[in-house]
N, C-alpha and C positions, 0 to 999 in steps of 0.2 A: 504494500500500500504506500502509495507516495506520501510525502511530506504535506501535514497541513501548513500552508502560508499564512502569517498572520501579520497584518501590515498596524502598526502602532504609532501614534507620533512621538517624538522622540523625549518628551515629559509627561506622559499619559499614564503616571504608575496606578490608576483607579483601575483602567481600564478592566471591563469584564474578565476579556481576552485572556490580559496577561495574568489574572486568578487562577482562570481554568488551566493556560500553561505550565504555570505553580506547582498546581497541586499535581496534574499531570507528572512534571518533571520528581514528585514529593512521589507518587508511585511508582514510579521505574522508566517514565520516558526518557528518550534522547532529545536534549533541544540545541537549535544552533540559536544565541543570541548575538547583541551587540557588546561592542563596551566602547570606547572612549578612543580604543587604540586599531584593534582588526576582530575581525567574527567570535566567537567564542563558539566550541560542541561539548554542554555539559550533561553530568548524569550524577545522582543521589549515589554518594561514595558507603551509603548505607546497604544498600540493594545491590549485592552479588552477580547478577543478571545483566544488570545495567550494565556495572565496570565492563564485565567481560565482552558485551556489545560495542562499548565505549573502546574498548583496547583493541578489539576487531577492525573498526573503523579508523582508528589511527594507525595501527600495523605496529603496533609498543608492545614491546618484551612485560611479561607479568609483573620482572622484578622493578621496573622504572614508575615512579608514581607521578601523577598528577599534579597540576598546582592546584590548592585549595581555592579556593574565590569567595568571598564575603561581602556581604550586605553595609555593613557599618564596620569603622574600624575596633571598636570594642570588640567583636566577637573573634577576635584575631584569638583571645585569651583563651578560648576552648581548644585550640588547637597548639597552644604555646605555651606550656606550664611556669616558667621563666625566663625573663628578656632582661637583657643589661641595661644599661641607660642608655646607648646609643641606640642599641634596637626600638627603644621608646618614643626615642626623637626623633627616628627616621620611620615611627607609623604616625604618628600625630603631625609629625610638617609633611609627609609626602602621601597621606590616603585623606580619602580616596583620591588617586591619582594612577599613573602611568606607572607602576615599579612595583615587579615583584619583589618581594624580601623572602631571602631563603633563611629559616632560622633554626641554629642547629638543636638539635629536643635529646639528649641524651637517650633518656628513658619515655618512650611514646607513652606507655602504659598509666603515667600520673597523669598525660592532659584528660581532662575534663570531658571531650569530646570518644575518648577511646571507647568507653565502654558500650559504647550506641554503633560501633562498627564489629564488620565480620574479619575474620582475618584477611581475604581480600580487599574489603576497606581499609584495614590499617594498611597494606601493603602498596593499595591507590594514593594513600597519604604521606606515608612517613618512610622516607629511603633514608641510605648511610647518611649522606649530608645534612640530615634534618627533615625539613617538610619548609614547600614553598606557599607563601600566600600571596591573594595579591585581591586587593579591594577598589575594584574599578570604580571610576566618575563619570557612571553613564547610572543615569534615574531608571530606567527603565532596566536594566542588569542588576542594581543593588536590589530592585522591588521584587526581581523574579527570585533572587537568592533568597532575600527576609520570607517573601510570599509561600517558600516552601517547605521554610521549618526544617529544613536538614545540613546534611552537611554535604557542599556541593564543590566535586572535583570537574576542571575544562582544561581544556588544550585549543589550538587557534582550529579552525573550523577548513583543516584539510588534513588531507592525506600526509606523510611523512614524504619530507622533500619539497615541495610542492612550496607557493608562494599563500603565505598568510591572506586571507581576503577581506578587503574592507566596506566590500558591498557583496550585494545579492550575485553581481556578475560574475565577479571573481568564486565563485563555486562552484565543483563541476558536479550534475546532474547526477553521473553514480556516488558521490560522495553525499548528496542531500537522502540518495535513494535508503539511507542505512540511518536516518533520521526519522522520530516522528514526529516532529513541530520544528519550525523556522521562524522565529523573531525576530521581524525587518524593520529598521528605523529611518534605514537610507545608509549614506554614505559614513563612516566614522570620521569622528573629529579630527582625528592625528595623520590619519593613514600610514601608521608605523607601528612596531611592535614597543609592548613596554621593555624598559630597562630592568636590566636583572642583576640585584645585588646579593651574595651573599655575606650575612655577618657571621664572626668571629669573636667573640669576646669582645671585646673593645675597640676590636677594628672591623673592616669591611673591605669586600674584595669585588669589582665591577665585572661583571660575570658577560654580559652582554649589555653595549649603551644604545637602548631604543630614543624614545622621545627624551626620557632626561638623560642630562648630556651629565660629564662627570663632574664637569663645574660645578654644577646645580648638587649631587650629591653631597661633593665636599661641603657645601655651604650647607645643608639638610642637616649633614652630621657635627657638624659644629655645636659647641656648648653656647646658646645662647643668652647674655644678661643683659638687658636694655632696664634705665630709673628714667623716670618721665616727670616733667614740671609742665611749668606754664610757657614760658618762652626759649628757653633751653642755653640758658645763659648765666642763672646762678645755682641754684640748688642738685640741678641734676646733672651738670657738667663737676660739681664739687664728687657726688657718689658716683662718677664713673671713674674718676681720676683714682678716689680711694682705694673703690673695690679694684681697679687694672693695679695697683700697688699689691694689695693685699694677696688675689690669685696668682700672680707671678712670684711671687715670694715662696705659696702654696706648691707652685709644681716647679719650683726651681728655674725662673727665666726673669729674663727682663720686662716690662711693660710691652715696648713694643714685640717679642717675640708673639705675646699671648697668640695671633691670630694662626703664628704656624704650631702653636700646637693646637688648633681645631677649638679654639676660646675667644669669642669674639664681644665686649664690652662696649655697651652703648648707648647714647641717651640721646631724649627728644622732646621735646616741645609742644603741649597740644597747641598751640597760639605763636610757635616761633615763626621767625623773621629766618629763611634760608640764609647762612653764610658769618653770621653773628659772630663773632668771638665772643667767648666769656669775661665775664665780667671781672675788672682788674681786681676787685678784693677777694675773688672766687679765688683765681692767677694767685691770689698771695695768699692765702690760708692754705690751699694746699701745697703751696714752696714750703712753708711752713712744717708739710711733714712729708717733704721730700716724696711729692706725688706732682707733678709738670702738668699741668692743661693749657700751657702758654697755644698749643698748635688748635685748642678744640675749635669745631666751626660748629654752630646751631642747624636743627635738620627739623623737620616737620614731622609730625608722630605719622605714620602712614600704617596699611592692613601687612603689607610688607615688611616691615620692620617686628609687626607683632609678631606673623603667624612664622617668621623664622628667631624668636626668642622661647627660652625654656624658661624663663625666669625674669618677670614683669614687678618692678616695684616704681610704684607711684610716690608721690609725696601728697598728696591730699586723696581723704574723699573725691571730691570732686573730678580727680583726676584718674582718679579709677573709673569712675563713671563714664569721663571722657575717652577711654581708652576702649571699654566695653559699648560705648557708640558705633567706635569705628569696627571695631571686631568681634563681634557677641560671643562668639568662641574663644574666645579668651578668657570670658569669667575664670575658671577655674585656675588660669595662672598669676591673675590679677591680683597683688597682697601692696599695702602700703610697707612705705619701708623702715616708718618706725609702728611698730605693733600696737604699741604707745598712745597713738592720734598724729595727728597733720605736722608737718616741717612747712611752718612760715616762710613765703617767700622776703629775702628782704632786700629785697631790691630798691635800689634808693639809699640804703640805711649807710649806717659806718662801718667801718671794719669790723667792729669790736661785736655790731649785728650779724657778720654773715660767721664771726669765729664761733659765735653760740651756735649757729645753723650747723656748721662743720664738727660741734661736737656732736651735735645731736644725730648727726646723720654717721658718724664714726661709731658711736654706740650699737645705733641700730645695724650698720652693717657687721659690725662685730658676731650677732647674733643671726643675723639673714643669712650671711654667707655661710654659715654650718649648715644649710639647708640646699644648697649649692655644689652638688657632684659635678667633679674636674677630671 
């Protein structure tokens, strides 16, 4: 029986269609959907039947597994008993997106998700290297993965060898013929394969560079600490100065090193003026404890700046607030930087105003930065 077509627009995650496809795929179907990058041919890594249909159709050895695919990136955690901190930063800045992450699972048998597979499920999931996930940014991919309640292995929607497809064209007729539903949205966004990272304990290895390039990883993987004010020229130029003193100390470098060891400190302005220098009595309290901002320039708080920091500290209420305008995902990493209540801007004021600010804010980071994996 040929493939049902099922033509969807490309944000339609209500749609009837893609319920019944769901559930369908939640019983044992084959479906080819979209994602973001090229086609996707998945099957419920629960049901024994499927796999071995699904490994038919690809022409893949029993022992070669699957990459997982997820709906949200939380649900990574069933399939991953423990991630190091980079693994953490590099699912929260880069999903749902373009990159798989291979992550290695010593013992499959504690994640959460095992005990709901047959042994050919675990064997669809978890090889030597670990188990690959990968949580595409296409709405209508993430609704069919949630919509099915299980655990869901794909591969690119051809044959072995063969050119990845990023439309309905590029797939050839006996390869749909080994499907039961096709999920058309139109063309993919990228029309490229995702990038494939594996990590390593604390590092990471670029296994293939589809759409994100290695640049872009390195910057992903990076520790990020960004303090946020008003104009970006007294109070938050003072905590960046400190804490780049402080973590260099921490991992044994100089200030300017921090960015080659993958630590990047930074601040920003919800109301700055691009290009400002800091403010001379800023300049001279932290000469004072031999931390330099003579070079800082003022920058404008932007969604860029947040969604690649791991570690957001405000000086006001208010500031939190304005940060959580710009990026509503963010809440969760949004803390003021004295625990205490707000750091008065004092701009205007005397030295002897901004040297109280610089204690207060030496205090607080004293205590923030233990919270601060380097």
């Amino acid at each position: 029986m040929p493939a049902e077509h099922i033509k969807i627009p490309a944000h339609d995650v209500d749609s009837p269609d893609l319920r019944r496809v769901a559930k369908a795929l939640a019983d044992g179907a084959i479906v080819v959907f979209p994602t973001e990058t090229v086609y996707g041919v998945c099957a419920n890594a629960s049901n024994a039947d499927s796999l071995l249909r699904l490994r038919g159709l690809k022409q893949r050895d029993a022992d070669k597994p699957f990459t997982v695919h997820i709906g949200r990136r939380e649900s990574v955690d069933a399939f991953v008993p423990t991630m190091s901190p980079l693994a953490k930063r590099l699912v929260r800045k880069g999903w749902p997106g373009p990159m798989t992450l291979i992550f290695n699972v010593e013992d499959p048998t504690s994640a959460r998700i095992y005990p709901q597979l047959s042994d050919a499920g675990a064997a669809s999931i978890y090889g030597t290297s670990g188990v690959g996930v990968r949580c595409p940014a296409n709405d209508v991919a993430c609704a069919l993965i949630d919509q099915s309640a299980s655990p869901i292995v794909a591969s690119s929607a051809n044959a072995g060898g063969e050119q990845a497809p990023v439309n309905l064209d590029g797939m050839k007729p006996e390869f749909l013929d080994g499907v039961d539903f096709v999920v058309d949205t139109g063309e993919t966004r990228y029309r490229k394969a995702s990038t494939i990272v594996q990590l390593n304990g604390d590092g990471y290895r670029l296994l293939r560079e589809g759409v994100v390039d290695e640049r872009t990883i390195q910057r992903l993987a990076r520790v990020g600490v960004l303090f946020v004010c008003t104009g970006n020229t007294c109070r938050s130029p003072i905590a960046e100065g400190l804490c780049r003193k402080a973590l260099a100390a921490r991992v044994g470098c100089r200030p300017d090193e921090l960015a080659a060891r993958g630590i990047a400190v930074q601040s920003a302005g919800t109301s700055a003026w691009p290009g400002a220098g800091a403010a001379p009595q800023s300049i001279e309290v932290c000469a004072l404890r031999d931390a330099d901002i003579s070079a800082h320039r003022s920058q404008g708080l932007s969604d860029d700046l947040i969604q690649t920091s791991d570690y957001i500290f405000a000086m006001t209420r208010g500031h939190m607030n304005a940060i959580c305008g710009v990026s509503p995902s963010a809440a969760g990493r949004v803390q003021l930087l004295d625990e205490e209540g707000d750091i008065a801007d004092p701009i205007g004021g005397p030295t002897e105003q901004y040297e109280q600010v610089a204690r207060q804010i030496e205090r607080a980071l004293a205590r923030r930065l233990e919270e601060v994996i380097v």
